[in-house]
N, C-alpha and C positions, 0 to 999 in steps of 0.2 A: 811632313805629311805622313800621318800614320795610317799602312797600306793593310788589308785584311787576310787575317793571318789563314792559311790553309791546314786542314788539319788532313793526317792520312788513317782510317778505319781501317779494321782489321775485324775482321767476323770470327764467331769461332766455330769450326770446323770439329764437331766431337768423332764424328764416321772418318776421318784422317787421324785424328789421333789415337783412336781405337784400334784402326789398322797397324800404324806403327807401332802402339805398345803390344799388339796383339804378335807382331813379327818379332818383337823383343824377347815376349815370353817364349815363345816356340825355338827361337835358336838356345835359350839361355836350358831350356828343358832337353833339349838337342844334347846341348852340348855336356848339359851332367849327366845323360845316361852313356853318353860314349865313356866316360870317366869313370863310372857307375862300373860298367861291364867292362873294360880294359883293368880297372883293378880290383874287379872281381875273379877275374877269370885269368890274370894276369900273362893275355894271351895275343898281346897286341903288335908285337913285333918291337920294329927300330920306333913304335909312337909310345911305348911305355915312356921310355927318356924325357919328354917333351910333358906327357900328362903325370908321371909322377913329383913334376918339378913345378908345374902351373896350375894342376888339376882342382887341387884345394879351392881357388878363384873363382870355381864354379859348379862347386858342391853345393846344391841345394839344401843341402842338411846341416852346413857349417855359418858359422857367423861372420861377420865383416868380409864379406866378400863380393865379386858384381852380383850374385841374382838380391844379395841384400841390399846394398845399395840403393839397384833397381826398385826394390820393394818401396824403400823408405822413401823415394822420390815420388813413386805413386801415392802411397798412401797421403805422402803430405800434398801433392797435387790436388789431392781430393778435397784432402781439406781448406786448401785454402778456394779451391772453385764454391763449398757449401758456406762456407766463410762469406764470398762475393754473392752468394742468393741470400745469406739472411742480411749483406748489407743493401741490397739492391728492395727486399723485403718492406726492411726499414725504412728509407726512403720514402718507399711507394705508404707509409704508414701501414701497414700489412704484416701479420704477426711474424716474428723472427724467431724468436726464442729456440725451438724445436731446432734449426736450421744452425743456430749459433751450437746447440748441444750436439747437433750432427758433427758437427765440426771440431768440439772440443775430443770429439770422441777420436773423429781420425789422425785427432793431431799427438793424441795419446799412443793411438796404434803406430803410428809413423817412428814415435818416440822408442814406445817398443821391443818394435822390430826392428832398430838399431843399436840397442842397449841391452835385451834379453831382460827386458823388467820381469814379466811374465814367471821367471823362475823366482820370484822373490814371491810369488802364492803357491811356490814347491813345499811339503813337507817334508825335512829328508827323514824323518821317522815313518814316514805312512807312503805304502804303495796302494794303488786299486786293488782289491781283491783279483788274482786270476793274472796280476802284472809280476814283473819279477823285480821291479826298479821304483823305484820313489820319484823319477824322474819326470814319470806324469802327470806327477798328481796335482799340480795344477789344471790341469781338463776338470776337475768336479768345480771349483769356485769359478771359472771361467762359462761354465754352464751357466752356474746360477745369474752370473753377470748378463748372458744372453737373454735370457728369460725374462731379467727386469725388465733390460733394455727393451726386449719385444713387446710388455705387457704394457708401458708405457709410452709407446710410437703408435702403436697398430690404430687406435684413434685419430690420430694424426695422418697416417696413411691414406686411409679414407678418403678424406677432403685433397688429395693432391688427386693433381688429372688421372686417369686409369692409369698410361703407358707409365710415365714416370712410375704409379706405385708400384706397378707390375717390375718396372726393371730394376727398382730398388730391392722388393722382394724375392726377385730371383738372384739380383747381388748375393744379399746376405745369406739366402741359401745354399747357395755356392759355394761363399765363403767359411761357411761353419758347419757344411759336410766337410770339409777339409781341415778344418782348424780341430776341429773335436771329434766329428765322425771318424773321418781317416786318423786324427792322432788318436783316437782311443781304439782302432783295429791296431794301428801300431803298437801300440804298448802291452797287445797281448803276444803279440810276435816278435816284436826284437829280446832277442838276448844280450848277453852281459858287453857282446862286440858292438851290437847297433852296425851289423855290416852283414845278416844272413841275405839271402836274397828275397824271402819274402817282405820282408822289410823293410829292403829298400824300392821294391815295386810301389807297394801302399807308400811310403813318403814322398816318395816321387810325382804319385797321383794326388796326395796333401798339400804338396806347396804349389804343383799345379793351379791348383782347385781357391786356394786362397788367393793367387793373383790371380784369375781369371775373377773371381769374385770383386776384385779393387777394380778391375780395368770395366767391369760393367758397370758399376757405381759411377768413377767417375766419367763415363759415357754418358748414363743418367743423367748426370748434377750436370754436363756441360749443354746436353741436349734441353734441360729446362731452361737454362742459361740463354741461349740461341732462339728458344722459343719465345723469351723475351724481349730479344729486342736488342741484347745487351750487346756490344760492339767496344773494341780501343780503343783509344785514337791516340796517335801521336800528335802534339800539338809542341809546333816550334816556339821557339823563346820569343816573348812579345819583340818589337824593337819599333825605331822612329822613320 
């Protein structure tokens, strides 16, 4: 006799998960300004030992490390949540496309910000005028990328409920005061070290500013998600 299988739902919760990435970011920002100023100031006592051996881990301005990690988990988080609205989209016959391109985008960014693609739209012949390093000059083609990007969504925005587009647009503005605004203050103030202390204030407020930017997106993407209806479930293995 075949008995009726129980499934268990699971809701998603975006205001819990926003809290916890939200606690994520603050200690990981914590913890690189202590590192920040101990080896700045190289005035930290018996914790020099301890941060000059681990510190690196959690340099906000170095690569392969936790705040990167961290990053790269969000970003793809996101994308796969815009992922499950342009399939949930489709389904409902409901345009997707925009939703799938959202997607492709942050699965780019995820990519990224774990591989340092971004330097391959470096010129190492060309600085910004006013820059002393070629180093950011990626910030100009990355502009222009924004600007598509925006000139072809903001119609699309529109037609989404207010809050969602409201919170998407204050994501990406978040996001790219930090990405471009804050890195293009940077790149008039760092010198040859990239370790004065103006410098590293504004980068610190940069990568701030770009994950606080990812953690409201995918708050957004999850709170449309929930607004719909969308739910787990685990469902056990048929049997007799």
């Amino acid at each position: 006799m075949k008995q009726a299988q129980t499934h268990l739902y699971f809701g998603i919760r975006p205001s819990l998960i926003a809290l916890i990435s939200a606690g994520i970011i603050a200690l990981l920002v914590f913890l690189h300004s202590v590192v920040m100023v101990c080896w700045y100031t190289k005035d930290c006592g018996i914790a020099m030992e301890p941060i000059n051996r681990v510190g690196h881990m959690f340099d906000l301005n170095r690569e392969m490390n936790v705040p990167t990690w961290f990053s790269v988990l969000q970003l793809f988080a996101t994308a796969c949540a815009l992922a499950l609205v342009a399939l949930v989209q489709r389904l409902k016959s409901l345009p997707s496309i925009a939703w799938w391109g959202l997607s492709a985008i942050f699965f780019y960014m995820s990519l990224d910000e774990g591989t340092d693609m971004h330097g391959l739209w470096r010129a190492d012949n060309y600085a910004i005028p006013g820059t002393a390093h070629p180093f950011f000059s990626w910030i100009i083609p990355a502009a222009f990328v924004v600007i598509v990007v925006g000139v072809i969504y903001v119609r699309w925005l529109f037609a989404l409920p207010r809050r969602t587009a409201s919170l998407f647009v204050l994501a990406g503005a978040v996001f790219v005061t930090g990405a471009l605004v804050f890195e293009g203050i940077g790149a008039f103030l760092a010198d040859e070290t990239f370790f004065n202390a103006s410098y590293l204030i504004v980068s610190t407020i940069e990568e701030t500013l770009e994950m606080s930017g990812v953690l409201i997106m995918l708050f957004a993407v999850l709170e449309y998600l929930e607004g719909h209806g969308v739910r787990f479930a685990l469902a056990p293995e048929p049997y007799d």
